[in-house]
C-alpha positions in Angstrom: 0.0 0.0 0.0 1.6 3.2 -1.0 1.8 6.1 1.5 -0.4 8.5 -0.6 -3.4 5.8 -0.2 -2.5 5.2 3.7 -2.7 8.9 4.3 -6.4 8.9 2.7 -7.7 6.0 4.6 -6.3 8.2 7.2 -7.7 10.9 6.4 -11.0 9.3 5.7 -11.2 7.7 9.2 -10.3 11.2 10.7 -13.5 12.9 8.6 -15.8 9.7 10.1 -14.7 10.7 13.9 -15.3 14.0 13.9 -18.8 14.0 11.8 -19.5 11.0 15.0 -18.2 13.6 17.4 -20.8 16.1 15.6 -23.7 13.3 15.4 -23.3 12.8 19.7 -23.3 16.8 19.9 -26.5 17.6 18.2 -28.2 15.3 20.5 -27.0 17.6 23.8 -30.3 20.2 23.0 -32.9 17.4 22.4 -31.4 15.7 26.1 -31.0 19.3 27.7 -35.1 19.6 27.2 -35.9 17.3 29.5 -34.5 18.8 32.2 -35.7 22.3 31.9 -35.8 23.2 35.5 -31.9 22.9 35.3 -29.5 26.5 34.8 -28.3 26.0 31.4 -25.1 27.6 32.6 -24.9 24.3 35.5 -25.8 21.9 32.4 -22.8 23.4 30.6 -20.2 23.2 33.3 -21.4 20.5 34.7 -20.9 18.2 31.5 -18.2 20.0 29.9 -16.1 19.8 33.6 -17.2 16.0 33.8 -16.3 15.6 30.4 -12.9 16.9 30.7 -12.0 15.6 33.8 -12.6 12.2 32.3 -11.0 12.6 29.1 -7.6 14.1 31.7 -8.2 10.5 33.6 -7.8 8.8 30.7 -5.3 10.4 28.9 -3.4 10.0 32.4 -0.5 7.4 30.6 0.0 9.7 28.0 -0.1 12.9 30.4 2.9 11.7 32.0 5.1 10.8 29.0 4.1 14.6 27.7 4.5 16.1 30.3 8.2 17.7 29.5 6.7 18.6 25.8 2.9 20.1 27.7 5.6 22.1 30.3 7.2 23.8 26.9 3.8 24.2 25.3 2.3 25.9 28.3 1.1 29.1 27.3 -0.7 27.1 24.3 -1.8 24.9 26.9 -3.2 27.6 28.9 -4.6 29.6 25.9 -7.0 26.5 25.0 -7.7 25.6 28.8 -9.1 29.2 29.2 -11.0 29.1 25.5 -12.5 25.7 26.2 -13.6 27.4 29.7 -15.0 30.1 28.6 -17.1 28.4 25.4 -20.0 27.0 26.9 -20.7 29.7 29.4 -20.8 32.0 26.0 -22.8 29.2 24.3 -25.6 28.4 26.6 -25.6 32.8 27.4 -25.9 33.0 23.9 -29.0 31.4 23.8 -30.3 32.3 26.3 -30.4 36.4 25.6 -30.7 36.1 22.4 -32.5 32.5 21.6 -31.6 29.5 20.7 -31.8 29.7 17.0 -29.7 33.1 16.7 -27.3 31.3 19.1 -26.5 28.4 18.1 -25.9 29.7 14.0 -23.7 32.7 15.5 -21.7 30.2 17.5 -21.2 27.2 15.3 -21.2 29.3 11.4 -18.3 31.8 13.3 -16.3 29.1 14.1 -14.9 27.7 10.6 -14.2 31.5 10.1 -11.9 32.2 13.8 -10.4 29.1 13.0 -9.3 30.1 9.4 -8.2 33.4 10.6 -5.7 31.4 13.2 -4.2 29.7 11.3 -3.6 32.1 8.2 -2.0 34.4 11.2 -0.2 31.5 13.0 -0.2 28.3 11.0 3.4 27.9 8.6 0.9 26.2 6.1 -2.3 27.7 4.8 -5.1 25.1 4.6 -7.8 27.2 3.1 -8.1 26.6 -0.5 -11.5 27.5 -2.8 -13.1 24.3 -1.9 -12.9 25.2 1.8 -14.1 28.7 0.8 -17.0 27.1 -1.3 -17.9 24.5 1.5 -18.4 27.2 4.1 -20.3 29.8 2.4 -22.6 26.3 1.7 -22.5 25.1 4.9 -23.4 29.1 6.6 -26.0 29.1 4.3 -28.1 25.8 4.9 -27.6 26.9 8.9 -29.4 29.9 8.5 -31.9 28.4 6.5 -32.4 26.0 9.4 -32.5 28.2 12.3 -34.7 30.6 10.3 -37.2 28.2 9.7 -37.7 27.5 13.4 -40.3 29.3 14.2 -41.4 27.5 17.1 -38.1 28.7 18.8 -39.2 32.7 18.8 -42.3 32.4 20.8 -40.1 33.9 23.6 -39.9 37.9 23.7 -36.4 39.1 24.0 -35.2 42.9 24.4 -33.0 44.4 21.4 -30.4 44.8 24.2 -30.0 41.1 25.5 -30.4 40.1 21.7 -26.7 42.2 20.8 -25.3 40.9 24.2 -26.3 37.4 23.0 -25.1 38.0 19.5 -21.8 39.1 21.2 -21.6 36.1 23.4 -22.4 34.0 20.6 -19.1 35.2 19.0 -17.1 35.0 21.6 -18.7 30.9 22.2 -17.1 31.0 17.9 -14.1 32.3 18.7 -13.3 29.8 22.4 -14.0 27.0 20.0 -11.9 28.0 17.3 -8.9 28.5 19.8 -9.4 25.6 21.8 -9.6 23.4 18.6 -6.5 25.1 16.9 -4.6 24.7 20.1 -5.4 21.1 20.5 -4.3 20.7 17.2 -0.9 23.2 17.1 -0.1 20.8 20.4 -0.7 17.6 18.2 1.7 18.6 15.2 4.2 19.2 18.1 4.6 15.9 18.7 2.4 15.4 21.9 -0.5 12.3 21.7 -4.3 13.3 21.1 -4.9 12.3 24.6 -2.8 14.1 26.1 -3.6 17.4 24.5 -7.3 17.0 24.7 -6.7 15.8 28.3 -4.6 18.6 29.2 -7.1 20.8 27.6 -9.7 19.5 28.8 -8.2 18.8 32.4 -7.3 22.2 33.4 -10.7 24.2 31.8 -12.4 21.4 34.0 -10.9 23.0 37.3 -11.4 26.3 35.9 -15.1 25.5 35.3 -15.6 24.4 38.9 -16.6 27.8 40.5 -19.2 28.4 37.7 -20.6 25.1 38.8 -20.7 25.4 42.5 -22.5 28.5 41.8 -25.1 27.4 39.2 -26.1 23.7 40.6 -29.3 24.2 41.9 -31.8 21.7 40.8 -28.9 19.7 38.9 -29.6 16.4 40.4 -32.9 17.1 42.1 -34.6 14.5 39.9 -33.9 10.9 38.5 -34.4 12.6 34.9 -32.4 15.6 35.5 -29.7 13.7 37.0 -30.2 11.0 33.7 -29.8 14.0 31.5 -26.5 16.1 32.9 -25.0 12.4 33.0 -25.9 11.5 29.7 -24.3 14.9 28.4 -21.2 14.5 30.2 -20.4 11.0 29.0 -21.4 10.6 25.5 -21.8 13.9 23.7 -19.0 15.7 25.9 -16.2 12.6 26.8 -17.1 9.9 24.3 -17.9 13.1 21.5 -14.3 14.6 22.4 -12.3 11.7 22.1 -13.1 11.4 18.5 -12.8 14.9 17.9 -9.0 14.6 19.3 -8.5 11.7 17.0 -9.7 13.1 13.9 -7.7 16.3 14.9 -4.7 13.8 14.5 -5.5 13.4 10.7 -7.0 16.7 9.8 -6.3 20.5 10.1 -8.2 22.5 12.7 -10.0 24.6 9.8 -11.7 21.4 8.3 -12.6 19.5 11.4 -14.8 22.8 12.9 -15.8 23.0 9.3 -17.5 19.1 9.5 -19.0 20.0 12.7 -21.4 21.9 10.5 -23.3 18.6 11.1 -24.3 19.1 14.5 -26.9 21.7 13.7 -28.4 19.4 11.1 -28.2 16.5 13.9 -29.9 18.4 16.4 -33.0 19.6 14.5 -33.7 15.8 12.8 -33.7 14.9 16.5 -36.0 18.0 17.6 -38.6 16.8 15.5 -38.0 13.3 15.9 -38.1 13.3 19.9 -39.3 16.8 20.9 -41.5 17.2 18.1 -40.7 20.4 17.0 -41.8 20.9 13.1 -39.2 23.0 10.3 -40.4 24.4 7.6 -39.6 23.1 4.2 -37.2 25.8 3.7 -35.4 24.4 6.7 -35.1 21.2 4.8 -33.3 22.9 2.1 -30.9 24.3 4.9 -30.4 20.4 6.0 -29.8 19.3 2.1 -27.1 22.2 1.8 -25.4 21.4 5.2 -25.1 18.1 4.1 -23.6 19.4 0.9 -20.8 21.2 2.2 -19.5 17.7 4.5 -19.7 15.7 1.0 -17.4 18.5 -0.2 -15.1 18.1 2.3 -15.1 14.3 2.6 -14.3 14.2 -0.9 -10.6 13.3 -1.8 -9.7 14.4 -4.9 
């Protein structure tokens, strides 16, 4: 087999991982709705803190035979502890003050943009190329087709003031992924395993999301369902989603992998009218066709 068709397969495994890693995420909002007594802010640092603490326990082998390279690489380290921190107090605030839908499509659509602007500014290779270009303005397209078409989602009334702070924070939630990601990745291409720089990561944004926690747990375990739900988020979508996100970061650049996670929004609204029954519009269909045409555009090895 020659190199050239190793690195595909390669390559091709990497894609699979992280559209799985995308497939476990879109089902967080559909398992977060059964527990809406619960602060969405405790539901984030709850399973994200979990999540990471797990992912450092595993990673523990691989810690310790990184740990010289991780000591070098610590202001990266630090740089994508405090990003992966930050991200899903902006995300859940996001949706909160300005509502799901605008949320979520600021937050996820930004990303594949931060992340291109990283690594054009810091990268020594520039992966953007006119398919990329082509595949995002595709993918940002279809996702505000879908969120647009949710109508069911702007019952709620919100003030033109919390709607630019959540618009704000939704950029910010763009911009804490994109670092995190690229830093996981700059550590990778440094020579240090995926487990040890997602549980590195991962690990120390844990401890910094610990405070937010403490603060924010009220009604986080006060039911068999609640307790179900922040459980369910923490292991699969958040540990189990991660870990194949750090594996396909092994195979891919950072600007492609947020790029695939385009499939998350598709994911969760398929599951939103499957479980929560929630209806979209047929022009959120067409959203879904055109999400799914920007991943066959960047699962396709020419």
């Amino acid at each position: 087999m020659s190199k050239l068709s190793i690195t595909n397969k390669s390559e091709t495994y990497g894609v699979s991982a992280i559209l799985f890693a995308s497939l476990l995420w879109g089902t967080t909002g559909t398992a977060a709705s059964f527990a809406s007594t619960v602060n969405p802010l405790a539901i984030g640092s709850f399973s994200m803190g979990v999540g990471g603490l797990m992912l450092a326990i595993v990673g523990a082998k691989n810690l310790r035979h990184d740990a010289k390279c991780l000591l070098k690489e610590g202001k990266l380290l630090c740089i994508g502890a405090i990003a992966l921190a930050v991200y899903p107090l902006a995300f859940y605030s996001s949706m909160r003050l300005s509502g799901v839908a605008i949320g979520t499509v600021i937050s996820i659509a930004s990303a594949p943009f931060f992340v291109a602007l990283i690594e054009c500014l810091f990268s020594k290779k520039n992966n953007i190329d006119r398919r990329w270009v082509l595949s995002l303005f595709i993918g940002s397209v279809g996702i505000v087709l879908l969120a647009s078409s949710e109508t069911n989602l702007t019952e709620q009334t919100l003030d033109d003031s919390s709607k630019v702070i959540g618009i704000a924070l939704g950029f910010i939630a763009g911009l804490t992924y994109a670092l995190y990601s690229w830093a996981a990745k700059a550590l990778i291409n440094r020579g240090i395993s995926s487990k040890s720089a997602m549980g590195s990561i991962f690990g120390i944004g844990a401890v910094l999301l610990l405070p937010i926690l403490l603060l924010n747990s009220n009604d986080l375990f006060a039911t068999p369902i609640n307790t179900a739900v922040v459980l369910y988020i923490a292991v699969i979508p958040m540990f189990i989603g991660y870990i194949c996100f750090g594996y396909g970061l092994n195979t891919i650049h950072a600007s492609k992998a947020t790029l695939l996670t385009l499939f998350e929004p598709a994911v969760a609204a398929v599951f939103a009218v499957v479980v929560v029954g929630e209806s979209i519009s047929v022009l959120g269909w067409a959203g879904v066709v055109l999400i799914m045409l920007c991943l066959l555009l960047q699962s396709y090895k020419s």
